[in-house]
C-alpha positions in Angstrom: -235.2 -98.0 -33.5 -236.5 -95.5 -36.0 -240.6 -95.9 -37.0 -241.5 -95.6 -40.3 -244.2 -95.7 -43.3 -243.3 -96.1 -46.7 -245.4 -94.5 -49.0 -245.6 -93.3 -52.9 -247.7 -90.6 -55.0 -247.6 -91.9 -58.6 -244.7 -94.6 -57.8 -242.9 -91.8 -57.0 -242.2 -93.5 -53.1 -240.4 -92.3 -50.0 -239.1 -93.0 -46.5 -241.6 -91.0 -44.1 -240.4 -90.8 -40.3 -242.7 -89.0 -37.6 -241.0 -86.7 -35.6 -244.5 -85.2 -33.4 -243.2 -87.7 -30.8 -239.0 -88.2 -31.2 -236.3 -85.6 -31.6 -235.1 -85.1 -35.5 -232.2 -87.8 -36.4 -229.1 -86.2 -35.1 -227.5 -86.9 -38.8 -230.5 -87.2 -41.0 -228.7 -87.1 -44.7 -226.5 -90.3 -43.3 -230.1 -91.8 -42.5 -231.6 -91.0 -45.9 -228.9 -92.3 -47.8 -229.2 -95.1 -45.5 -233.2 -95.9 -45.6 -233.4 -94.6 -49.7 -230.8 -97.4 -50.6 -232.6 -100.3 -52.9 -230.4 -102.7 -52.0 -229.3 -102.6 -48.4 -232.0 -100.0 -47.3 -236.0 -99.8 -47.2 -235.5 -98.1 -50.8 -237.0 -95.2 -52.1 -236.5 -92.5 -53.7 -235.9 -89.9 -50.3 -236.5 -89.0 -46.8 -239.4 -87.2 -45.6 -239.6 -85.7 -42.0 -242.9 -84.8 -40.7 -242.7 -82.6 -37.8 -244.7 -80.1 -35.7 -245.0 -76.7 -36.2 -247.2 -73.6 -35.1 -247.7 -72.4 -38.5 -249.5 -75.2 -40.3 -250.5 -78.9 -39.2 -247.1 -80.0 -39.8 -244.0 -79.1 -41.2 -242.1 -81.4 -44.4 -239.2 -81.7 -44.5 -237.2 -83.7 -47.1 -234.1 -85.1 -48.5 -233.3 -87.0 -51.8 -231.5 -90.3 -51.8 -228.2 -89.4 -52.2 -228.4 -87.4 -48.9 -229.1 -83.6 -50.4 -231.7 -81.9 -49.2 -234.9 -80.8 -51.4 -236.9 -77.4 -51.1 -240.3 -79.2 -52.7 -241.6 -82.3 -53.4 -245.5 -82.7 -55.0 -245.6 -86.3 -54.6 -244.2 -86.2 -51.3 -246.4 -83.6 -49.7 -249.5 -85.3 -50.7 -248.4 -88.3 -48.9 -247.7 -86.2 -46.3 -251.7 -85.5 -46.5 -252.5 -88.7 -46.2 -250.5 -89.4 -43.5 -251.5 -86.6 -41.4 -255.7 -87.8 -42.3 -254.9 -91.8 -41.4 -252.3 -91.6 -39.1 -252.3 -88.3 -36.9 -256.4 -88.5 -37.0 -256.6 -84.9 -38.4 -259.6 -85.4 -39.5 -260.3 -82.6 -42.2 -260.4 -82.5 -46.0 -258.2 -79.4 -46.4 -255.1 -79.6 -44.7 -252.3 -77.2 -44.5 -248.7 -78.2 -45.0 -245.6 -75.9 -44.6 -242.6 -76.9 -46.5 -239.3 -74.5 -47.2 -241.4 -72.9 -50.3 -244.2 -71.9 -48.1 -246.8 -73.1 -46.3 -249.2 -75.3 -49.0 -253.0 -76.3 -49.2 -254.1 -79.3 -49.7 -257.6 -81.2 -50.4 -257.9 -84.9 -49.6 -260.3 -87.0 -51.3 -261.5 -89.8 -49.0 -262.7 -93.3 -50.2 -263.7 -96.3 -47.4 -262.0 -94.0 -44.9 -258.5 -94.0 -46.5 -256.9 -90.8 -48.7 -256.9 -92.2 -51.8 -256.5 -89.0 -54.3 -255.0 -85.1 -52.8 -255.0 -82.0 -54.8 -252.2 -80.0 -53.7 -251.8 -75.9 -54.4 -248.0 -76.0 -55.5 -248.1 -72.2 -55.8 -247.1 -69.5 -58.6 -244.4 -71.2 -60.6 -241.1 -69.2 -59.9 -239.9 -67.4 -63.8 -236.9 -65.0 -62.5 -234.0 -66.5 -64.1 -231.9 -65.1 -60.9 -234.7 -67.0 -58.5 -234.9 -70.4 -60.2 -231.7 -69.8 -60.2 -230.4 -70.0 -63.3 -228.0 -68.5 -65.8 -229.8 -68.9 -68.9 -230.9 -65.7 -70.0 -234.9 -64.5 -70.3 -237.4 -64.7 -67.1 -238.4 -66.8 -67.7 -235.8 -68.5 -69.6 -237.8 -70.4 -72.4 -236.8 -72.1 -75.4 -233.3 -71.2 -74.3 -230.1 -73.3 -76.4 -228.3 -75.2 -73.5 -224.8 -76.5 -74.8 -223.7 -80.0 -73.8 -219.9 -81.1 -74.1 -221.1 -84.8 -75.2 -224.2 -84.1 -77.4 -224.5 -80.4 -78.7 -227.2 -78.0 -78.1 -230.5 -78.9 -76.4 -233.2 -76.0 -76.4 -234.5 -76.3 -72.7 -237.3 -73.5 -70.4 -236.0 -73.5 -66.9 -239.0 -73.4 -64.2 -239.0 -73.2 -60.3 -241.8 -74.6 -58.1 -239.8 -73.7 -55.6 -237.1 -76.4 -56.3 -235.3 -76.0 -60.1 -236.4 -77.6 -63.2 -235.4 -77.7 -67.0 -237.6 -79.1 -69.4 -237.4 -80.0 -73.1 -239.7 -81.0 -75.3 -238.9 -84.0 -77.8 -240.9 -85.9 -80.2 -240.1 -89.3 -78.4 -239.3 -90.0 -74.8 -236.1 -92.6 -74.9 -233.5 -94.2 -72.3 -231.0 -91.6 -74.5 -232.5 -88.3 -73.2 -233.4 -89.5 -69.7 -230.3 -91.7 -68.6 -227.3 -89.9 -70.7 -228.8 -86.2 -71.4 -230.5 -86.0 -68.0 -227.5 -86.4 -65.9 -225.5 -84.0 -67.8 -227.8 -81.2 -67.4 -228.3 -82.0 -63.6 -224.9 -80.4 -62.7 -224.5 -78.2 -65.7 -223.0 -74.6 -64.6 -226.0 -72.8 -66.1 -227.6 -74.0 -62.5 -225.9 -73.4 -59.8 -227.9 -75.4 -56.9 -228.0 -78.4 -59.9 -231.6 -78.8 -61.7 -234.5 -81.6 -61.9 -234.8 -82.9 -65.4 -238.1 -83.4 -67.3 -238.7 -84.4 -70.5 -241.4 -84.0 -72.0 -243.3 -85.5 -74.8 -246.5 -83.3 -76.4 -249.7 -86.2 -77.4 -251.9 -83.3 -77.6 -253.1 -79.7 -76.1 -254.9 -81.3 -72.8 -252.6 -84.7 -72.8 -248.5 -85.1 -72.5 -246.2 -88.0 -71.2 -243.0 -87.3 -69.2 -240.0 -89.1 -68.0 -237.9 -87.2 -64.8 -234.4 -87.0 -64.3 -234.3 -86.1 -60.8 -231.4 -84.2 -58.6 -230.1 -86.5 -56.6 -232.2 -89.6 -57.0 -231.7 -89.9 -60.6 -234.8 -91.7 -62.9 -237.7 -91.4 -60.5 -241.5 -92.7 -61.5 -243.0 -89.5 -60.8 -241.9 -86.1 -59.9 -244.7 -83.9 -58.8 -243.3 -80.5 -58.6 -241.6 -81.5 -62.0 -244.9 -82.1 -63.7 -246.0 -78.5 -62.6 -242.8 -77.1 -64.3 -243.5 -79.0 -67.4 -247.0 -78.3 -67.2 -245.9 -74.4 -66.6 -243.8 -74.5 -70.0 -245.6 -76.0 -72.0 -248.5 -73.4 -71.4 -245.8 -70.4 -71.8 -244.6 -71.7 -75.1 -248.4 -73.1 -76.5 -247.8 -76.0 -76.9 -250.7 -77.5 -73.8 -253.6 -75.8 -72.6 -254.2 -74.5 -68.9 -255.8 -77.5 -67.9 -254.2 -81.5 -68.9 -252.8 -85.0 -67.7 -249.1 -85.7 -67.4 -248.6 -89.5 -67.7 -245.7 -90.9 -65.9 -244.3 -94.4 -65.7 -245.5 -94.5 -62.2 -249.0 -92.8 -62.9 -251.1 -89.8 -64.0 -251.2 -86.2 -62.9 -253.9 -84.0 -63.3 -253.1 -80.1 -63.5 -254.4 -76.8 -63.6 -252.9 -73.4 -64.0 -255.2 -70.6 -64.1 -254.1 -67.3 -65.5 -251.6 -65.7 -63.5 -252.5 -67.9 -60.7 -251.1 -71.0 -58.4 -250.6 -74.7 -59.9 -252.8 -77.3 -59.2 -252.0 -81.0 -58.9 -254.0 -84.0 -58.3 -252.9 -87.2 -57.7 -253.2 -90.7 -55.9 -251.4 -91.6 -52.8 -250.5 -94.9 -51.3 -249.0 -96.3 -48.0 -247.0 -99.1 -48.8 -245.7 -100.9 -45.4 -244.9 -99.8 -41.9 -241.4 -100.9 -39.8 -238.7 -100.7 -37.7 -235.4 -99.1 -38.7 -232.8 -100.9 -36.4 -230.0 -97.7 -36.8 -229.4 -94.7 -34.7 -228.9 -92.3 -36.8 
């Protein structure tokens, strides 16, 4: 039997296993296709591991629900947060997580005793074409023409916040771009490792609303990291200022980029249900 909590950040919800106590699954991207399945599963949208480390107060370590593994995940680490506060009784308000972009700080914000918001420092945005990676041309690559077999050219920036992202800006968000266009450019050839998909609608310089393709998940309420990437862009090609909300289907965001500094994101977290998972993987 496998112990779990199900938790989200924004809707944005995953599978969270503690491994301070257990040995990692032996076959853990079986298990998160397993667990992440909506129909015969818990359901969400990945696998999180949290496990010990000497370098931080834990380690995450996550996979999407298709079984791939993930470098970053904003929602996700914030969670992670939480956990660590509520469940592991580490009892601070800054918290550091290390995750395979780097070791990350995080603030929690503490309400009746429970985590309730966590602003997470997602780091300086990634804008080497070669590092994102990438094979659009420019670092960073903005405003860049992506062809696409079934719809023509789509002019796209390509971000990494340590995991890949393309975004494009559109007047309207619609089931067209995200469900057709977003799957296309997730295993284009200009991205070798496949990409994350945001678009992106502009409501005004400190406000925007976004839908998220993500790599191997698909639609997702919320994607953290890719509201960082958008939020990245759309200060590179002035459209937003440094400081604004991203609204999601699953909730808001609140960033921050300084000048040639780390991203900020703020956002709520919420445990959903503990259990049992009767497999031994």
């Amino acid at each position: 039997m496998i112990h779990f909590t199900k938790m989200h950040g924004a809707g944005n919800d995953y599978v969270f296993v503690d491994c301070f106590d257990r040995e990692i699954p032996t076959d853990v991207p079986a298990l998160a296709r397993s667990m992440s399945d909506r129909h015969t599963g818990v359901g969400a949208d990945g696998l999180i591991l949290i496990c010990p480390t000497d370098e931080a107060d834990a380690r995450m370590r996550m996979w999407n629900a298709d079984g791939s593994p993930g470098e970053m995940c904003g929602n996700g680490i914030r969670c992670v947060a939480k956990y660590l506060y509520e469940h592991r009784q580490i009892r601070r308000d800054v918290l550091n997580i290390a995750t395979d972009n780097g070791i990350r700080r995080l603030e929690v914000r503490i309400a009746d005793g429970r985590v309730t918001q966590v602003r997470v420092n997602m780091g300086r945005p990634i804008l080497e074409a070669a590092r994102i990676p990438t094979t659009l041309t420019g670092n960073p690559p903005l405003e860049v023409v992506l062809p696409l077999e079934e719809r023509g050219d789509l002019v796209v920036s390509a971000i990494s916040m340590g995991n890949p992202h393309c975004v494009t800006f559109v007047e309207e968000l619609s089931d067209e771009f995200v469900l057709n266009v977003g799957p296309q450019i997730e295993i284009h050839p200009a991205f070798p490792n496949r990409v994350n998909v945001e678009f992106v609608q502009v409501l005004s310089p400190t406000e925007v609303r976004m839908r998220v393709w993500e790599r191997g998940t698909g639609e997702t309420q919320a994607c953290g990291s890719g509201a960082c990437a958008a939020h990245v862009a759309g200060v590179l090609t002035g459209r937003i200022d440094r400081t604004a909300v991203c609204h999601l289907p699953g909730g808001d965001l609140q960033l921050q980029w300084p000048a040639e500094d780390d991203v900020y994101m703020t956002g709520p977290t919420v445990e959903v249900f503990n259990g049992q998972w009767p497999g031994r993987i």
